[in-house]
DODO-701812 format. One record per residue (C-alpha): residue in three letters; z, y, x; chain. Coordinates in steps of 0.25 Angstrom, whole numbers, m for minus. Each point is the difference from the previous one (the first is absolute). Layout:
res / zz / yy / xx / chain
ala / Z / Y / X / A
...
This chain:
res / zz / yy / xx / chain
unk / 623 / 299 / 271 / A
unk / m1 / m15 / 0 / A
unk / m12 / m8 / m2 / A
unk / 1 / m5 / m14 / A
unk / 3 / 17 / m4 / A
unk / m12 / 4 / 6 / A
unk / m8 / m12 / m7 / A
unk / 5 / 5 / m13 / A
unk / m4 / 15 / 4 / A
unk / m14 / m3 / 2 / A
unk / 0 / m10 / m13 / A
unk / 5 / 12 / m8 / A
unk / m9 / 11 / 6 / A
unk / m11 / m9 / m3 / A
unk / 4 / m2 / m16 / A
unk / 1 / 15 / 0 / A
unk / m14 / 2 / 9 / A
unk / m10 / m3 / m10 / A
unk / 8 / 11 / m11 / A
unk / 2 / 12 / 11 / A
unk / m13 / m2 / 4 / A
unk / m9 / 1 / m12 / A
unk / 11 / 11 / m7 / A
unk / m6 / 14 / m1 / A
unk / 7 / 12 / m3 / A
unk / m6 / 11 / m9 / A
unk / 1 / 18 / 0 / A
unk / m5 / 8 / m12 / A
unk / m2 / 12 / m1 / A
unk / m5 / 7 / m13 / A
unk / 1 / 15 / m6 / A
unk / 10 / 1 / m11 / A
unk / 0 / 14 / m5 / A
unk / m1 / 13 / 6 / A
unk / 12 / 4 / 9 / A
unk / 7 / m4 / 10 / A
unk / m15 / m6 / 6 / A
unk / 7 / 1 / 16 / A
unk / 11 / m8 / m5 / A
unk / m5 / m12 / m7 / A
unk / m10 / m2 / 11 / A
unk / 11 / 2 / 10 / A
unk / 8 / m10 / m6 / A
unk / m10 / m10 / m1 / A
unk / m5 / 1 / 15 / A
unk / 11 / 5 / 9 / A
unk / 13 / 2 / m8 / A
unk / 6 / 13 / 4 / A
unk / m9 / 3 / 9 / A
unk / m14 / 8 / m1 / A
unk / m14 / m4 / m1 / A
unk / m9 / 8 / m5 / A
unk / m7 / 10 / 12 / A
unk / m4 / 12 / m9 / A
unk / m4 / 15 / 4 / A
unk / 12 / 8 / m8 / A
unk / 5 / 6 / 14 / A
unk / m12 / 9 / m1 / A
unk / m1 / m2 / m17 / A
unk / 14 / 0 / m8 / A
unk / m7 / 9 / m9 / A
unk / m8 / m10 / m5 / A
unk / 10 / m10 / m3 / A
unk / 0 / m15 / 4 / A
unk / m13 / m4 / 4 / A
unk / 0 / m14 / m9 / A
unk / 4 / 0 / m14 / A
unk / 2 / m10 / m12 / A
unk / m12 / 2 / m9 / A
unk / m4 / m8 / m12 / A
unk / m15 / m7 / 0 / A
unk / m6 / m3 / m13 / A
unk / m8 / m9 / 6 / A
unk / 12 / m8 / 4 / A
unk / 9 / 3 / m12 / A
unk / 11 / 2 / 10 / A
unk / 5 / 9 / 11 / A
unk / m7 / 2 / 13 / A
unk / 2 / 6 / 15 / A
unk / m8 / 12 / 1 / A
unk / m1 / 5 / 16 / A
unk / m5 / 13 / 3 / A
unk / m7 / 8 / 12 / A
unk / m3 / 15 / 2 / A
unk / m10 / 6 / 9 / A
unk / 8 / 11 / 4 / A
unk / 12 / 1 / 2 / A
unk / 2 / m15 / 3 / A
unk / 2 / m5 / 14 / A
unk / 7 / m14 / 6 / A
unk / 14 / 3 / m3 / A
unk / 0 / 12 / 10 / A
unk / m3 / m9 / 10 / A
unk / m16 / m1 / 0 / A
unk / m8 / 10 / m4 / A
unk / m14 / m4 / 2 / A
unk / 3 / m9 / m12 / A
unk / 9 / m4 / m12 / A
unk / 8 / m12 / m8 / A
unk / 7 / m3 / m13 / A
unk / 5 / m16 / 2 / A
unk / 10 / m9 / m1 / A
unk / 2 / m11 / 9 / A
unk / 11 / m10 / 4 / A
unk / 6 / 0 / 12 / A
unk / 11 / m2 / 11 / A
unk / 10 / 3 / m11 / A
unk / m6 / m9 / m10 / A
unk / 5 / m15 / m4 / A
unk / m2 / m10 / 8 / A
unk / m11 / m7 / m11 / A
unk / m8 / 14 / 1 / A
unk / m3 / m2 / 14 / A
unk / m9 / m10 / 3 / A
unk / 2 / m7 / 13 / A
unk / m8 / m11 / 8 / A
unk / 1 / m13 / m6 / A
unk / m2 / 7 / m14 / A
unk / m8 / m1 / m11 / A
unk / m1 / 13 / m8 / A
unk / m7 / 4 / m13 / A
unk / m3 / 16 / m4 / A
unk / m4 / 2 / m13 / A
unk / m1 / 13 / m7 / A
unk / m9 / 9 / m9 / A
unk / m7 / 14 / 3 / A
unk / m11 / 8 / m7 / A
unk / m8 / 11 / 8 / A
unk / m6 / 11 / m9 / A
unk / m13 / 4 / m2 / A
unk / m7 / 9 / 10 / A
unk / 12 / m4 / 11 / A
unk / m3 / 8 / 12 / A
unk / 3 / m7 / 13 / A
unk / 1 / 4 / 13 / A
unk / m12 / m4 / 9 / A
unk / 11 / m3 / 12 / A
unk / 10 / m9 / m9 / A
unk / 7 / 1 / m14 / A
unk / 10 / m13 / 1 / A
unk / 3 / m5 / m13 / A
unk / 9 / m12 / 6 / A
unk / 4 / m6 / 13 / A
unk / 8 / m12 / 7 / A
unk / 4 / 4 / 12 / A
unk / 8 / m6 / 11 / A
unk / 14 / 4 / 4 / A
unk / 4 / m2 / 14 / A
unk / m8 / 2 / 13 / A
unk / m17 / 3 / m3 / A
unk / 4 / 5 / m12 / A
unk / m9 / 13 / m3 / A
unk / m11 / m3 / m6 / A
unk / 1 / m8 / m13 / A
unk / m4 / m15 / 1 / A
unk / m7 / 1 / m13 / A
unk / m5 / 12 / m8 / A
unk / m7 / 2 / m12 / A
unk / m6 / 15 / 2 / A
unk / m9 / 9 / m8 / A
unk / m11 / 7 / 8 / A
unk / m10 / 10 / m4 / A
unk / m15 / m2 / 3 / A
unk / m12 / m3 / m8 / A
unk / 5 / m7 / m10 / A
unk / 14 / 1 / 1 / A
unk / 8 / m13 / 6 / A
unk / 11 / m8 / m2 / A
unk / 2 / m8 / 14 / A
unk / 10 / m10 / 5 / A
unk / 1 / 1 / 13 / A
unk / 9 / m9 / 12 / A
unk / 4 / 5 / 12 / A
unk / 7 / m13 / 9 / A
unk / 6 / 9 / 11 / A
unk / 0 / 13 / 7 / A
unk / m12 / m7 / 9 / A
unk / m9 / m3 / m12 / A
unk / m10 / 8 / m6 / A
unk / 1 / 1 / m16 / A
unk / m6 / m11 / m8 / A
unk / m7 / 2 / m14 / A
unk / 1 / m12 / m7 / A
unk / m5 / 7 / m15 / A
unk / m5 / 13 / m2 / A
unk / m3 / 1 / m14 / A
unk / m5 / 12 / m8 / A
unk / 12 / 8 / m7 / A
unk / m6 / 1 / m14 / A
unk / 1 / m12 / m2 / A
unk / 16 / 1 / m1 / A
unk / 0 / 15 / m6 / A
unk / 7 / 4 / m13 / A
unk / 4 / m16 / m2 / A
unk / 13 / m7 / 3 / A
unk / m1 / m12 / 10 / A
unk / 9 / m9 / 5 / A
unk / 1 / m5 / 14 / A
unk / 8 / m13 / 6 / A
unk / 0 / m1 / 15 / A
unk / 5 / m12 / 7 / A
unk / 4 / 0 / 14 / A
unk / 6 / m12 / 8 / A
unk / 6 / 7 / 12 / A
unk / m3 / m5 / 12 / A
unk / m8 / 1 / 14 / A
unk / m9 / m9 / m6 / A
unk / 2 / 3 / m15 / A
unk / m7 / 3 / m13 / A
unk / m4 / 10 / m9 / A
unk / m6 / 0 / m14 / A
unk / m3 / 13 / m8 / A
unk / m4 / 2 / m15 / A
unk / m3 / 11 / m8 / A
unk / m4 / m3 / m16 / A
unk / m1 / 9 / m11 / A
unk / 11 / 0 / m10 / A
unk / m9 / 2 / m11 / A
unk / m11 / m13 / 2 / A
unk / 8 / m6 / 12 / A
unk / m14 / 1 / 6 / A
unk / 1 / 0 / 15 / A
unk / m4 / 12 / 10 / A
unk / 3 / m3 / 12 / A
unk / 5 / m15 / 6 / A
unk / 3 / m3 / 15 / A
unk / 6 / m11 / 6 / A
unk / 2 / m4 / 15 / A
unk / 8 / m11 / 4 / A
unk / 0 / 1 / 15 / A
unk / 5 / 14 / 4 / A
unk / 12 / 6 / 7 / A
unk / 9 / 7 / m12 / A
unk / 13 / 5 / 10 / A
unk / m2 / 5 / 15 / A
unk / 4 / m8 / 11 / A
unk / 1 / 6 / 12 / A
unk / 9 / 6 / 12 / A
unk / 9 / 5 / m11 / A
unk / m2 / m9 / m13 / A
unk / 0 / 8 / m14 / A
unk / 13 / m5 / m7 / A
unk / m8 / 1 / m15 / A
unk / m10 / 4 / m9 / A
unk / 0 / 9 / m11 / A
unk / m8 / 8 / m12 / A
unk / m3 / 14 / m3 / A
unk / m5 / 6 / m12 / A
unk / m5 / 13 / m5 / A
unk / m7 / 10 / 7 / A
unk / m2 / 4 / 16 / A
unk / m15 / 7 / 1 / A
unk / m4 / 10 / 12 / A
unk / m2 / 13 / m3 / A
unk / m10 / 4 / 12 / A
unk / m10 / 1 / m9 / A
unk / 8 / 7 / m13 / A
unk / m11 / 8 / m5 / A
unk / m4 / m15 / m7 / A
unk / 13 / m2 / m3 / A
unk / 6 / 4 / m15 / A
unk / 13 / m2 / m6 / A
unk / 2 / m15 / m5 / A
unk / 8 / m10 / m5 / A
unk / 1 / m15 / m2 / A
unk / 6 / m9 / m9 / A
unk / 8 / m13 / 5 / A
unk / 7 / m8 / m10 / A
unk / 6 / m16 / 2 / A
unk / 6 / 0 / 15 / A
unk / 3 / m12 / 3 / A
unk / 5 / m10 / 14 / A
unk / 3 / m14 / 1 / A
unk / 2 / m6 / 11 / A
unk / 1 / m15 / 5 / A
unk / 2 / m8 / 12 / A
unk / m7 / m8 / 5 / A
unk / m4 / m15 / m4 / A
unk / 2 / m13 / 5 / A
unk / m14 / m2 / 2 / A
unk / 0 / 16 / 6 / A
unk / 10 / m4 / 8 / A
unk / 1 / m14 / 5 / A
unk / 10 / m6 / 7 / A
unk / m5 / m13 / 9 / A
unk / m5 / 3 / 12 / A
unk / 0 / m11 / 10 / A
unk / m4 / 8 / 14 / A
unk / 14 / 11 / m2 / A
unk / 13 / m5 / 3 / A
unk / 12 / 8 / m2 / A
unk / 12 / m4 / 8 / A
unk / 13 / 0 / m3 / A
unk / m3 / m3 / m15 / A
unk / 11 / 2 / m5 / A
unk / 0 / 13 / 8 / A
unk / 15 / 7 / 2 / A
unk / m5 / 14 / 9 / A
unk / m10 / m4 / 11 / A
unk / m13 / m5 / m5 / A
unk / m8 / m5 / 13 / A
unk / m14 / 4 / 2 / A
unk / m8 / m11 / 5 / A
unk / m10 / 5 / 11 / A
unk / m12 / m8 / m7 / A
unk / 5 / 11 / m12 / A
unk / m1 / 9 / 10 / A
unk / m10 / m2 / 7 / A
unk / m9 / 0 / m16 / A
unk / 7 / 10 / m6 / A
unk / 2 / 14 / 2 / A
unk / 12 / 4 / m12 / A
unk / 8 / m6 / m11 / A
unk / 2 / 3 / m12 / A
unk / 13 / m7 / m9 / A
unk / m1 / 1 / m15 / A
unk / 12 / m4 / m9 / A
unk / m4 / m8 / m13 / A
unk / m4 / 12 / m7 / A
unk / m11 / 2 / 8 / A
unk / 6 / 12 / 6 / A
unk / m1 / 4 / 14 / A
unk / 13 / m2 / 6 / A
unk / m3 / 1 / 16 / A
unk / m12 / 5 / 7 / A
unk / m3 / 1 / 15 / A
unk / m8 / m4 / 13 / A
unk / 5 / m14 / 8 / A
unk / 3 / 4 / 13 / A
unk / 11 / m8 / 4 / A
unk / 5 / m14 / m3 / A
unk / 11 / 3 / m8 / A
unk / 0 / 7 / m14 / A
unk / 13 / 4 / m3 / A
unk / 1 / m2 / m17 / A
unk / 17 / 2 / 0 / A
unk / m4 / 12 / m9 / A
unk / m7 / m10 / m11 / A
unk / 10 / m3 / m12 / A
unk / 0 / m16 / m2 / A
unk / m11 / m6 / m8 / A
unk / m14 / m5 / 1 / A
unk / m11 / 10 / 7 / A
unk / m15 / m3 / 0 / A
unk / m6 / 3 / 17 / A
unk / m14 / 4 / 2 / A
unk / m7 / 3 / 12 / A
unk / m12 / 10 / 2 / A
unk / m9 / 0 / 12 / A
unk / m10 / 13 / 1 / A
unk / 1 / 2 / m15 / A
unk / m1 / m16 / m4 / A
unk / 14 / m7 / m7 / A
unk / 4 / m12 / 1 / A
unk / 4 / m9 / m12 / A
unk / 16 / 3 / m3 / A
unk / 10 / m11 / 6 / A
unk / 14 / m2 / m7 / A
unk / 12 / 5 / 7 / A
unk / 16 / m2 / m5 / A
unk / 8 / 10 / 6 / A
unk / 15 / m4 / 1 / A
């Protein structure tokens, strides 16, 4: 590649820059009549695969444990998830408590799995019933978790719990060394027998952001708001988690059943857009980091000053997407493997990235 090519290269990829970066791709997923209920969710989260985690191993003669129902309130079909006491369990794998969700996953598209250097957006509708009964362990009505490495507790949760009131709590859990954090903890009547709708923003990131609301559909007023603009939304660590993802439905504990009833909630308006990040997200001067070759054809040198102030790098492609991550222990990083095109390189030390820095493979 000569130098006028690779000029023009980087002259294109910039033209396009602006467009890829500010471009965000949008999932619906909404109830269209009863039947077929697996399917459509399914096709919409993981085509021909399976993601809804029910308890019909232990309880086919119940049928499928979410149906297609149609809401006055609404005027339009809904999801209707339901859990049983007995003979429930957690898909004969747990017994000391039970599911009915849906997630995405492994087998999801790529734009359902939201990866560092993201910015997602989950937006849906639920209604709790009157005189809902959780558990006073957990009742988890929706969670992001992580995929990948520290990846068994959910990230975020929104869980009912029973007490005196009744709550509905969002709670974070950074790692499998931190404690939980409440960060609302508000009293569940105030979301019984109505439909709300929440919008949760997450930029995904060591140092990230999140953003939840909760409104009633009926006033749009407000019930619960949180923001917080400095928090880590994806576990770094010996073993990075490869992406983030939600769960909706109904996970609860059953070592207290005896509280416990047979219940059911509503969930209507699914929906998950994702975009990359910004320029201004993701800037690209960054006078102290110089790559070189650049223009790189397989070995990209690793300076020891880099070295010496970093600990890993991470190589992005112009979709934001996480192309390469790994530690920087030798002097060489062998990119032979990466197609030709512009990349975007960052840095991180003990958690802390550095801006991104342009890179043209050949």
């Amino acid at each position: 590649m000569n130098l006028t090519y690779s000029r023009f290269c980087i002259l294109t990829s910039l033209v396009l820059f602006g467009n890829l970066f500010s471009s965000k791709a949008q999932v619906t997923l909404n109830a269209d009549g009863p039947g077929n209920t697996y399917e459509l969710i399914n096709s919409v989260f993981a085509p021909g695969y399976n993601v809804v985690e029910d308890p019909e191993c232990v309880h086919s003669s119940f049928g499928r444990h979410i149906a297609e129902v149609y809401d006055t309130e609404l005027s339009k079909n809904v999801f209707e998830f339901y859990i049983h006491v007995t003979p429930d369990n957690d898909r004969c794998i747990n017994f000391d408590r039970q599911r009915v969700e849906i997630k995405t996953y492994n087998a999801s598209p790529d734009n359902l799995k939201a990866t560092l250097g993201e910015t997602v957006t989950y937006k849906w509708r639920f209604k709790i019933p009157v005189g809902f009964q959780p558990s006073s362990n957990f009742t988890h009505i929706h969670q992001v978790k992580a995929v990948g490495g520290d990846d068994g507790n959910p990230i975020f949760t929104l869980t009912l719990r029973k007490g005196s009131p009744n709550k509905l709590e969002l709670i974070y859990v950074k790692d499998d060394f931190s404690g939980t954090t409440k960060y609302a903890n508000l009293n569940l009547s105030l979301f019984e027998g109505i439909w709300v709708e929440a919008t949760e923003t997450i930029k995904i990131a060591a140092s990230g952001t999140y953003d939840i609301t909760i409104k009633r559909v009926d006033n749009g007023v407000t019930l619960l708001n949180y923001s917080n603009s400095n928090i880590a939304t994806i576990r770094l660590g010996t073993v990075d988690n490869s992406f983030i993802r939600p769960k909706w439905g109904i996970y609860r504990s059953l070592l207290n059943e005896a509280s416990l009833r047979d219940d059911s909630i509503r969930f209507s308006d699914f929906s998950i857009t994702e975009g990359t990040l910004s320029t201004e997200e993701f800037p690209s001067n960054n006078e102290d980091i110089v790559l070189f070759p650049n223009p790189v054809d397989d070995n990209l040198e690793i300076s020891e000053e880099i070295r010496n102030n970093y600990d890993s790098i991470r190589i992005f492609n112009t979709n934001g997407k996480l192309i390469l991550s790994q530690q920087l222990s030798t002097s060489n990083l062998n990119l032979s493997h990466l197609s030709p095109g512009l990349y975007f390189v960052k840095f991180t030390s003990n958690g802390l990235e550095s801006k991104a820095v342009k890179l043209l493979k050949k």
